[in-house]
N, C-alpha and C positions, 0 to 999 in steps of 0.2 A: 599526530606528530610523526613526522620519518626519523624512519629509523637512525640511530647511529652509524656511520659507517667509516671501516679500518680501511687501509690501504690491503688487507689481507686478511681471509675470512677462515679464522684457526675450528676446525670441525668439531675437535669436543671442548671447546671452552661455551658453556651454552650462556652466553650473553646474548644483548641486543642487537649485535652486527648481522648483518644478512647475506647471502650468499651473492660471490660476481664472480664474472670471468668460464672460460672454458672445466665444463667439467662431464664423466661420463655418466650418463643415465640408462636405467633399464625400465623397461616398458612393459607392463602386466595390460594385455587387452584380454577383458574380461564379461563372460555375465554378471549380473545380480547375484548376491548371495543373499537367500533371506532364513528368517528360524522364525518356524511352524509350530504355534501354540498347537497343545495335542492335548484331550481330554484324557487326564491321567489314570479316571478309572474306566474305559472303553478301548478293549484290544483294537476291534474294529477301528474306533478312529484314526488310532497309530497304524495302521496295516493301509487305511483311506492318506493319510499323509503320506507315506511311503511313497506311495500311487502317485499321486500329485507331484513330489521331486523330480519323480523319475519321467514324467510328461511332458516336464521344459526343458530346454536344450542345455545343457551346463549345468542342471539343477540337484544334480546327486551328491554338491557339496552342502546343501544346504542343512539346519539340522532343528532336530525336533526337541519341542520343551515341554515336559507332562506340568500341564498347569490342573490345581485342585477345582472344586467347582465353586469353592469362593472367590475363585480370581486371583489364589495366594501362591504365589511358585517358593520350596522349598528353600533355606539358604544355598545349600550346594547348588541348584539348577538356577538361581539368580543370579550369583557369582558369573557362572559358567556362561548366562547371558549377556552379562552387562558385557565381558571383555573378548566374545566372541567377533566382535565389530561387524556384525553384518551392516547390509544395507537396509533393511527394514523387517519388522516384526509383524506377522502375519497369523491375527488371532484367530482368524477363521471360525470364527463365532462360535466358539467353542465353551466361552463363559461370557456372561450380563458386562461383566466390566473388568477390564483390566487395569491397573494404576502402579507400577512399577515404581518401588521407590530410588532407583538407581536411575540417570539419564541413557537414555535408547536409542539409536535411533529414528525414525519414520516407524510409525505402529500404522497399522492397514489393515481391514475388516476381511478383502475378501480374499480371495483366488485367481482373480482376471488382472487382465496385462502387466502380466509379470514377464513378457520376455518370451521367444520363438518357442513354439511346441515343436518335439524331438519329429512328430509327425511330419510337420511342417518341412523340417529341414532334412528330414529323408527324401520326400517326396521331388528335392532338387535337387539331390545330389544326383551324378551322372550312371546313367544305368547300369550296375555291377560294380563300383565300387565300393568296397568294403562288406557286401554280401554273398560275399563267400559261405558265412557260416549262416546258420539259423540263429534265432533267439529263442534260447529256453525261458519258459512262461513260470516263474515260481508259483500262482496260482493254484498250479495241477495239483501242488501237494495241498491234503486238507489241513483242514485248522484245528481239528482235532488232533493230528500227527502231534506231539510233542516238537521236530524238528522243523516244525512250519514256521515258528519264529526266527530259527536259525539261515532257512532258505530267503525268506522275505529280507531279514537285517543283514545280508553278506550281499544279494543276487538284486538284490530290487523288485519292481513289479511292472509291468506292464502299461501304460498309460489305458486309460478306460477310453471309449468313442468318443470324439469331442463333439462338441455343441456347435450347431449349423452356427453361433456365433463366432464360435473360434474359429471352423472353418473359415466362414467369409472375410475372419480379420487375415488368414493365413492367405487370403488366394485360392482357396484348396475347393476344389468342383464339389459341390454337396454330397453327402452318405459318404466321403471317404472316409475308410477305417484304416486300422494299422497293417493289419492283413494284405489289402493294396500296396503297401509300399515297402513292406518285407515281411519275409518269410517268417514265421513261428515253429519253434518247436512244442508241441503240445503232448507227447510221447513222455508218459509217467512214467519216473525212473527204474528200474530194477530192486534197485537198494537204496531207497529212503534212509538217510544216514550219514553222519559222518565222511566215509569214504568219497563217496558222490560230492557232497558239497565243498570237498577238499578239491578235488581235481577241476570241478566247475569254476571256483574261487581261483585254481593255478592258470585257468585256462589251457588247461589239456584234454577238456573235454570236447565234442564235436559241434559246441552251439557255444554262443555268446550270451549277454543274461544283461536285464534293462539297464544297470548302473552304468556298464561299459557300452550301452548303448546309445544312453542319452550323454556321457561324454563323449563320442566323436569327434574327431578333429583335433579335442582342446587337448591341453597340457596340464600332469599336476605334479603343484608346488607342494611339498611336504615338509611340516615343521621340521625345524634343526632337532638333531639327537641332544645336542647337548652334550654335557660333563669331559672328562678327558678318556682315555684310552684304558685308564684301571677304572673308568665309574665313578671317582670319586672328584666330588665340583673343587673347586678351590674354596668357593665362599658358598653357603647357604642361599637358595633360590626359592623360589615363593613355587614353583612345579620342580622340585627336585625329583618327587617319585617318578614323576610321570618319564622323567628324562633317562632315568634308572633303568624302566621298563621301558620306554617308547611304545613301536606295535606292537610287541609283545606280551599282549592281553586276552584273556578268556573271560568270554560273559558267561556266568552261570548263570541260569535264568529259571522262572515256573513259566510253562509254556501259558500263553494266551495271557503274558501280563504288559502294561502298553509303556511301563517304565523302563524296563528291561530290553525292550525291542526300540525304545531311544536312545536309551545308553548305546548298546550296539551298534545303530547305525551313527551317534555322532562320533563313538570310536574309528570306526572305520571310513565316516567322513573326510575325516582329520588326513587322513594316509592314500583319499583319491579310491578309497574301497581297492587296491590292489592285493594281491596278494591271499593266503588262507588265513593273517593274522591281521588283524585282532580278530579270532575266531569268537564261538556263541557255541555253549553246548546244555542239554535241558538237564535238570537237578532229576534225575533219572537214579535205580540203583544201579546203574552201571558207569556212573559219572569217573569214580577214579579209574575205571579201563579205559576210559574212551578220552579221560585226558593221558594217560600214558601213551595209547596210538598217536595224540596228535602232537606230542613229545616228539618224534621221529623226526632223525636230520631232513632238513628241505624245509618243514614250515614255520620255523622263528628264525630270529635274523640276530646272528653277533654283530657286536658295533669295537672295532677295535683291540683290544686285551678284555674287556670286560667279559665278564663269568654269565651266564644267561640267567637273566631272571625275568619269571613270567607273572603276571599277577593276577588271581583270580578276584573278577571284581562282579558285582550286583547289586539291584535296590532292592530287590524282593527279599534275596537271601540275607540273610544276617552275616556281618562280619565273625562271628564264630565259629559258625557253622562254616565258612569255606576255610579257618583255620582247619578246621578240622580234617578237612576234604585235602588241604596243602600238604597236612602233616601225613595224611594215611597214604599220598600220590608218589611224590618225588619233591627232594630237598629242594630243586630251583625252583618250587612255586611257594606263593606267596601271598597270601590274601590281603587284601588293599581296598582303600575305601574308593568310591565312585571318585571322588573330588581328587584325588591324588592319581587318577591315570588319564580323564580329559584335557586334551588336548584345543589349544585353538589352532583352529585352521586357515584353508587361504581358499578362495574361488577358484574354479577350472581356470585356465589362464593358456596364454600366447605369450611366449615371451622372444622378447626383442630388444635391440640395443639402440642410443644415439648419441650422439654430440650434442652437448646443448650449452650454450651460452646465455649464461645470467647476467642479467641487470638487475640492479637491488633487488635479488629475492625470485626475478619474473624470468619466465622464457617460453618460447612460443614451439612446440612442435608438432610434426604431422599427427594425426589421428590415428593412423593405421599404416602399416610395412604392405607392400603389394600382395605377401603371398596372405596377411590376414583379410583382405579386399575378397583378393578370389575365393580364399577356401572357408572362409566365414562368412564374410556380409555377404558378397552375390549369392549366402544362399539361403536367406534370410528373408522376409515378407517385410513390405516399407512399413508394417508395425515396429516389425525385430529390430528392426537396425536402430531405434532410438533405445532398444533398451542395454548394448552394450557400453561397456564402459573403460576407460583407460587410466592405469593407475604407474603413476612413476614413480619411480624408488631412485635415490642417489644412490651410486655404484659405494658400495661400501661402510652408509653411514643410512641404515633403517633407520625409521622410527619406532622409538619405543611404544611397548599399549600404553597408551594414555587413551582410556575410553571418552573423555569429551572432546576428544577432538575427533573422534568420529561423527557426534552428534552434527557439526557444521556452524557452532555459533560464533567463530570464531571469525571465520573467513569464508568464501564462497567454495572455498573446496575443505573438501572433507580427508580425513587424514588418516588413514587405517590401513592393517597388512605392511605397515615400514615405509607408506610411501603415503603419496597426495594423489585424489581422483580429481583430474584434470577439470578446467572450465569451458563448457562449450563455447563458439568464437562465433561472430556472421559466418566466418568463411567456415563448413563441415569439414574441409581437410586436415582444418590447425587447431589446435588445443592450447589452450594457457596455460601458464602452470607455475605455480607460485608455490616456495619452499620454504615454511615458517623458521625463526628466528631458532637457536637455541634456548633461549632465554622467556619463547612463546613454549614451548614445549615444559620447557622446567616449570613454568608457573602454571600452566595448566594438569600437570600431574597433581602439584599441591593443591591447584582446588579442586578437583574431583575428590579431593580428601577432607571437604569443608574448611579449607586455610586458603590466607594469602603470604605471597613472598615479598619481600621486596631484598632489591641488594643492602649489601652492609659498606660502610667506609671503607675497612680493610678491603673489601671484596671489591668495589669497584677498584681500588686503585691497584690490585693483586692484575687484575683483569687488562686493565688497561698498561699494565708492565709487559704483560705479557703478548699483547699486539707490539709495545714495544721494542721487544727481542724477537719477534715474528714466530713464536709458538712455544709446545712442550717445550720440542726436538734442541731450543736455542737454550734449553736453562744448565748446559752440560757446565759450563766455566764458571757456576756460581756455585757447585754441586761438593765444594770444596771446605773445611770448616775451616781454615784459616782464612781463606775468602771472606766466609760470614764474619769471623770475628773482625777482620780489616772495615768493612763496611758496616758493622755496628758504630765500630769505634769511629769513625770519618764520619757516620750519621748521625750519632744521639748526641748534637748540641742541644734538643730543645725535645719535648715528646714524652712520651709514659717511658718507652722503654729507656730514653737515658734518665730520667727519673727515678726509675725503679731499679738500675742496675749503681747508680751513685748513691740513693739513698742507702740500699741494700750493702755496700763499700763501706761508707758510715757508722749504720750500723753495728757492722764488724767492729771497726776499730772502736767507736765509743764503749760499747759491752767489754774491752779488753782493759779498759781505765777503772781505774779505783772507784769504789761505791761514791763517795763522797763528790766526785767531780767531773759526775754523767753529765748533769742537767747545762752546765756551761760546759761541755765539751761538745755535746750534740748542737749545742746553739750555735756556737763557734763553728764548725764543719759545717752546718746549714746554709752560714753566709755566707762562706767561700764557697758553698756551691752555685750560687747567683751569680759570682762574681765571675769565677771561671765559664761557666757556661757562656758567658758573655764576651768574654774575654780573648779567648783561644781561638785566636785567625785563623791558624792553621788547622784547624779540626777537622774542616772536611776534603779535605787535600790528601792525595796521596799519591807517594813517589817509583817511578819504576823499581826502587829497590824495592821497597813497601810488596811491592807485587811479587815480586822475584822472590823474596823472601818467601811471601804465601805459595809458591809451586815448586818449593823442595829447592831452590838455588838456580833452577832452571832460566837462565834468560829467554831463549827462544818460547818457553811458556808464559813467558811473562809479555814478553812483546804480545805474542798470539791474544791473551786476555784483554791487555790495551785495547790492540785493535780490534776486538769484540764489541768491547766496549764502547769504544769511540764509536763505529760504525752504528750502533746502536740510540748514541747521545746519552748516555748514562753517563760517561764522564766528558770534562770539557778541558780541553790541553790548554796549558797558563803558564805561565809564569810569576814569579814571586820575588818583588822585588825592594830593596830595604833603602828606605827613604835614611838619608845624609843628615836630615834636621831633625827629624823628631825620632828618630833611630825604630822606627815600627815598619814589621813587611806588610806586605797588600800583594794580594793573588789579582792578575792582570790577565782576559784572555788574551789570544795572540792576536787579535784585531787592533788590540791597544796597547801595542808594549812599543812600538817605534817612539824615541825619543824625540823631545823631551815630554816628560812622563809627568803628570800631577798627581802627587801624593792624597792618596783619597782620606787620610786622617788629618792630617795639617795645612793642606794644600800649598805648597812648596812646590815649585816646576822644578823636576830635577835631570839637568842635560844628561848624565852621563849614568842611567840608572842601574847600573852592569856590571859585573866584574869582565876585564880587558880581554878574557881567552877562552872560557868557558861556564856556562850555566846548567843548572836543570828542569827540564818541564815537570811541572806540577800540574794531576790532574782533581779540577775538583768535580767531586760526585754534584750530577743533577739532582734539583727537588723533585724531580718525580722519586729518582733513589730514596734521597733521604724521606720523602712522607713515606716510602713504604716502607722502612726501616722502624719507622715513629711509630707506625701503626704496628706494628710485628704484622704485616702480611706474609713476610717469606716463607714461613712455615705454612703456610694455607697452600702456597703454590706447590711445596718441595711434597708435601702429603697428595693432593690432587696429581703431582704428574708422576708418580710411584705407582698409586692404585688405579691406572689409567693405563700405562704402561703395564702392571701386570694381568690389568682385565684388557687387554685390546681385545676390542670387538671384533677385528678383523680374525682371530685364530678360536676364537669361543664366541656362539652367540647368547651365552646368559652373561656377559659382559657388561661393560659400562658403554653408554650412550657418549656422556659427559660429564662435566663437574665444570660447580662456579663453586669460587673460593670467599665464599663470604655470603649467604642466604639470612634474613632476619624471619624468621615464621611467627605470624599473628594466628590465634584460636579464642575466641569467644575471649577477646580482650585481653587474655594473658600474649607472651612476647618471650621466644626464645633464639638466639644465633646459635646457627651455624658453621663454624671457620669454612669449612667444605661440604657442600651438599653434591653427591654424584647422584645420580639418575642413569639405573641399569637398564637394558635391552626390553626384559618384560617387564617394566614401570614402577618397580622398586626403586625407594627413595635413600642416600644411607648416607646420614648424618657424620661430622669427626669432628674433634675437640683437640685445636692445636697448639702447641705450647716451644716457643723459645726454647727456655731451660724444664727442667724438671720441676723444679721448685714452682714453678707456676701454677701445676694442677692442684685444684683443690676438692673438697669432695663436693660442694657447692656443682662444679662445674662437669662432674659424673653424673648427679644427681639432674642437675638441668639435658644432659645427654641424652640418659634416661627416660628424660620427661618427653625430648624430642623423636625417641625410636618409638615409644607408647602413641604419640600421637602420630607419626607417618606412617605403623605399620613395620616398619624396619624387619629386616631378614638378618642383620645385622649391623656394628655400628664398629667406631673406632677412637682412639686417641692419638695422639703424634707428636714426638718433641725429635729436637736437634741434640737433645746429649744422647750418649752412649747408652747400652744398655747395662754395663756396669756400671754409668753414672747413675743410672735413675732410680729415687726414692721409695721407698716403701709401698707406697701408694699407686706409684704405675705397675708394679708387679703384680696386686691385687687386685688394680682395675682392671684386668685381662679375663675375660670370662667366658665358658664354655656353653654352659648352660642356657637355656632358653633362648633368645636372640645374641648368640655372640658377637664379643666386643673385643675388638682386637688391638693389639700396642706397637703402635711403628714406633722407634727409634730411630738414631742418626744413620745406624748400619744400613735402615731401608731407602730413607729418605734424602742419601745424598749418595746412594749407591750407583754409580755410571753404568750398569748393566744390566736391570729388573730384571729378569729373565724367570718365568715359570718354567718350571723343567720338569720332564714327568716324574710324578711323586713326589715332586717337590713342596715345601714349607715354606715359602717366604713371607707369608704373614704370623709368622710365629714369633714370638719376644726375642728380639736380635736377629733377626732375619737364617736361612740357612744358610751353606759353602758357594751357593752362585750366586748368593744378594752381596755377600761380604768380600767375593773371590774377585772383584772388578778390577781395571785397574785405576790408576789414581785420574784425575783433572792434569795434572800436571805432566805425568806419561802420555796422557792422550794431546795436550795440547804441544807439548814439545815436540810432535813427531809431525805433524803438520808444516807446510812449508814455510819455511823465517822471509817475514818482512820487517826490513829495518824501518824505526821508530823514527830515527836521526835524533841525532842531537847541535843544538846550535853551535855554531863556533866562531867567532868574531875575529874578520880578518881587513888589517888596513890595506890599502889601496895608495900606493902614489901619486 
């Protein structure tokens, strides 16, 4: 089936609609990235994987996973896989059988044609470039050193002699070794230590070392820091240590263990191996000196305001024991478990920019920029060149981890790192490239979580208002409560909400009558409510004073809202005119109001349907308005573009992706809604429960909440009504929770606030928002200062 498609394609509203028109793209030309099963009780094999990274061209992002020898990888190191997104897992027959219970994906037995050898593409590059220095060999150190795991996991190793196979796939004249094609340093250091491997790692020493070897040429991309400028996130994040800390990690390690020597290098995968952090140092007695020296301004990095914190992390060592080690050192360190300081990372990479023009979804671009032609592929072997790969990102709107969509079941292209790896074309020049749905991404989050989604009523028709007014940015003129209240009242002739808001009218007043004359009072008030409902022409009609009224008196805000309106077809300009016979009005659009007019109740032609001099237009609200009204959608929308607005992805990247205002989530038969499901940056899903009035929540619908952060995982969740926060009941004060997965309470102060604004230090998810959710100015200040178009009004004039 094709897609749905708007006349305009709104970025975080993650519906059906698919991307058109001119928009900018960035271009990732990259190697393969793969992760290298390692036999977790065998230093050696981890020291022989090391080897193997460092032998493909681009391959030092790649990263190692200690598997047991029943084929069982621990929960942390499974996690850590699943959402890593490589391009393929490479067991390297290191156990009988592997079976991942998470989707992966491409699993691969061996080692070969994975992509140019680092040999290979020395051997063409032009004589003397970039051979200035040597390459220092980590090798020289023994294995007995304690510090030999720290040399091997910062510096790399040397690629071993390849195989007259690789040779012949490379082009490369038989018996070449690396020696032929640059220099080595082989000259054992002085000072095995610390010191040494600090200044090797700054590159201030006089030789270069395999990581930085076998990236040549490329580019590295490094995860976002994260949080704001004090440290402190706004909302709870599913890697919040990590962001805390970033590089600023120390492996403490027992030398010659092969868990320890993969933590480390996927630590410093993560960050392109630059730098002396994330450093490695051995559980030695002199471990708190030697973290003191590497304390010393120049090797961790401040981010911002934030206070320095480094985190001592390990598998071997026990999390006590480096408390201990934290506690005897220096207050900024910090001991931390493995799983709170990995990072995912990104491929060595070329980046580039283009223009690219969609058609539902599709667009066709080059392959490769001229200078990645020369200084890449011309120096590649016609093996290499099919194993690079090109991955586009839309300028500004990544994709979230959502790990099945790496997998490729989806679509022909795979979707990982925030972007889409292109489809090869006949023509090698040009790339396809196809940008999944909103609404493909949201659904595929919740099923990598064993659920399906589907939309909800409210939610489509929330959705489709919102193309309607062509985005967030357009819900500023509804952002008003006298507004809401105007178009409640002009909507609920028919619907739950006018149901609920008349019964509840009723109610009141029959509970104020004498015991004795409830039962025939409530009766009575029942049938006049059939009647009126029925009744009342005018109901969905409303007058420019009607408006004028709602924006403080202001005309020129009033006009301004009209013509919003109108512009939009939310409301439809009429006339109302009062039939002579049967004395009843009838709202007429302006297509049909030239005389003589037929009375749509009595039918009577009546010539003269007018007063002699002047009228007034009456606008009646569209049924798109009034169903969203019936449905209480507005509140789905007013919570979604608050907490969208104060997570813009664009100033934070653990922000929100998007939000659909209306998800129904199925699980093993049971069935829960969600007024608002958002979908953050790193593929956190988080629930809100939204309500009209206050009175609406009940604990039923906490409790269903509840039920929905339990089953998505949630990092957090939320509630949301349009009264005050002095109006609201007992129950939303309580519902606010700190504890465990917090759950948080927006109110009218956030949700119709014209000015979200995070501000540093700022609180604006706190019960009544802070001084810059509440300090905005009004709908009616903003709309009266805009430039005035007249409305007109008719005026009847004879003619001679």
């Amino acid at each position: 089936m094709s897609p749905v498609m708007h006349p305009r394609y709104i970025p975080s509203l993650l519906d059906k609609s698919v991307i058109s028109g001119t928009h900018a793209i960035d271009r990732y030309f990259s190697p393969p990235r793969f992760a290298r099963l390692v036999d977790g009780g065998s230093y050696s094999d981890a020291v022989t994987a090391v080897r193997q990274t460092c032998s493909r061209w681009g391959g030092t992002t790649d990263i190692l996973i200690p598997i047991q020898q029943s084929g069982q990888l621990t929960a942390d190191w499974e996690k850590f896989l699943s959402i890593s997104q490589v391009d393929a897992v490479l067991t390297r027959d290191v156990v009988e059988r592997f079976e991942p219970s998470v989707p992966l994906a491409d699993i691969r037995d061996g080692e070969r044609h994975l992509g140019e050898l680092v040999i290979s593409m020395l051997a063409r590059r032009p004589e003397g470039v970039n051979r200035s220095l040597p390459c220092f060999d980590p090798s020289i150190v023994s294995e007995d050193d304690p510090w030999h795991l720290a040399y091997v996991g910062c510096l790399g190793l040397l690629p071993s002699s390849p195989s007259p196979q690789d040779l012949q796939l490379s082009s490369l004249v038989p018996g070449t070794t690396f020696a032929d094609v640059y220099d080595i340093d082989t000259a054992v250091p002085e000072n095995i230590g610390l010191d040494d491997l600090i200044s090797r790692t700054q590159g201030v020493s006089s030789a270069t070392n395999p990581t930085h070897l076998a990236a040549l040429g490329w580019g590295v991309q490094q995860p976002s820091r994260g949080g704001n400028f004090s440290g402190e996130p706004l909302v709870p994040m599913s890697n919040i240590e990590s962001r805390n800390f970033n590089e600023n990690v120390i492996v403490v390690y027992t030398p010659q263990d092969a868990s320890d020597l993969c933590l480390l290098w996927n630590l410093r995968a993560a960050y392109g191996h630059l730098g002396s952090v994330p450093a490695a140092l051995p559980l030695t007695a002199s471990i708190s000196d030697d973290i003191k020296r590497l304390l010393r301004p120049g090797n961790f990095y401040n981010h911002g305001f934030r206070r320095l914190k480094v985190a001592l992390v390990s598998v071997s060592v026990s999390e006590e024991k480096l408390r201990e080690i934290a506690e005897a050192t220096d207050e900024r360190c910090r001991a931390a478990p493995m799983s709170s300081v990995l990072r995912v990372g990104y491929p060595l990479t070329r980046n580039s920019a283009e223009i690219a023009v969609f058609d539902k979804g599709y667009t066709r671009l080059p392959a490769l920029t001229y200078q990645d032609k020369t200084e890449i592929a011309d120096l590649t072997s016609t093996f290499g060149k099919g194993q690079f790969e090109s991955r586009f990102v839309l300028r500004g709107r990544s994709l979230p981890i959502v790990p099945s969509l790496n997998v490729g079941e989806l679509f022909a292209d795979r979707a990982s790192h925030g972007g889409v790896y292109a489809r090869r074309t006949t023509d090698r020049q040009f790339l396809d490239v196809v940008w999944p749905s909103g609404w493909t991404v949201l659904t595929e989050a919740v099923r990598g979580l064993g659920m399906t989604a589907t939309q909800s009523i409210p939610g489509h028709l929330a959705a489709e208002f919102l193309h309607q007014i062509g985005g967030w940015d357009e819900m500023l003129p509804v952002l008003d409560t006298k507004i809401i209240e105007l178009l409640y009242e002009k909507s609920q002739k028919s619907g739950m909400s006018w149901f609920r808001n008349r019964a509840t009218q009723i109610a009141r007043a029959v509970f104020t009558e004498d015991e004795g004359g409830r039962g025939a009072e409530l009766e009575r008030r029942i049938s006049d409510l059939s009647i009126v409902a029925q009744a009342d022409e005018e109901l969905n009609e409303i007058t420019f004073h009607q408006v004028k009224a709602a924006m403080a008196g202001s005309a020129r805000a009033a006009k301004e809202w009209i013509r919003w309106a109108e512009d939009r077809r939310l409301v439809h300009r009429g006339i109302s005119m009062l039939c002579p016979e049967c004395r009843k009005s009838a709202w007429m659009p302006l297509a049909q109001v030239a005389p003589p007019v037929i009375c749509r109740r009595c039918g009577a032609s009546v010539q003269r349907p007018y007063p002699p001099d002047r009228i007034e237009f009456r606008y009646r609200l569209s049924e798109q308005m009034i169903s969203l009204v019936e449905h209480d959608s507005l509140p789905h929308l007013y919570a979604a573009r608050f907490l969208l607005e104060i997570l813009d992805s664009t100033r934070e990247a653990n922000t929100a992706y998007g939000a659909y205002p209306g998800v129904l989530i199925r699980k093993d038969g049971e069935e829960a809604d969600a007024d608002v499901l958002l979908l953050l940056a790193d593929g956190s899903l988080i629930p809100g429960e939204c309500k009209r009035t206050s009175a609406g929540l009940k604990d039923s619908d906490l409790r269903k909440l509840e039920k929905l952060t339990s089953w998505l995982g949630s990092p957090w969740s939320f509630v949301a009504t349009l009264d005050s926060a002095e109006d609201c009941t007992e129950i939303w004060r309580s519902a606010e929770q700190s504890e465990g997965a917090p759950r948080y309470v927006l109110t009218k102060e956030q949700l119709l606030s014209t000015r979200p604004v995070w501000m540093l230090n700022g609180k604006p998810l706190t019960f009544g928002g802070d001084e810059m959710i509440t300090g905005g100015p009004t709908v009616a200040a903003i709309l009266g200062e805009r430039p005035e178009q007249d409305l007109g009004h008719p005026t009847f004039r004879t003619r001679d």
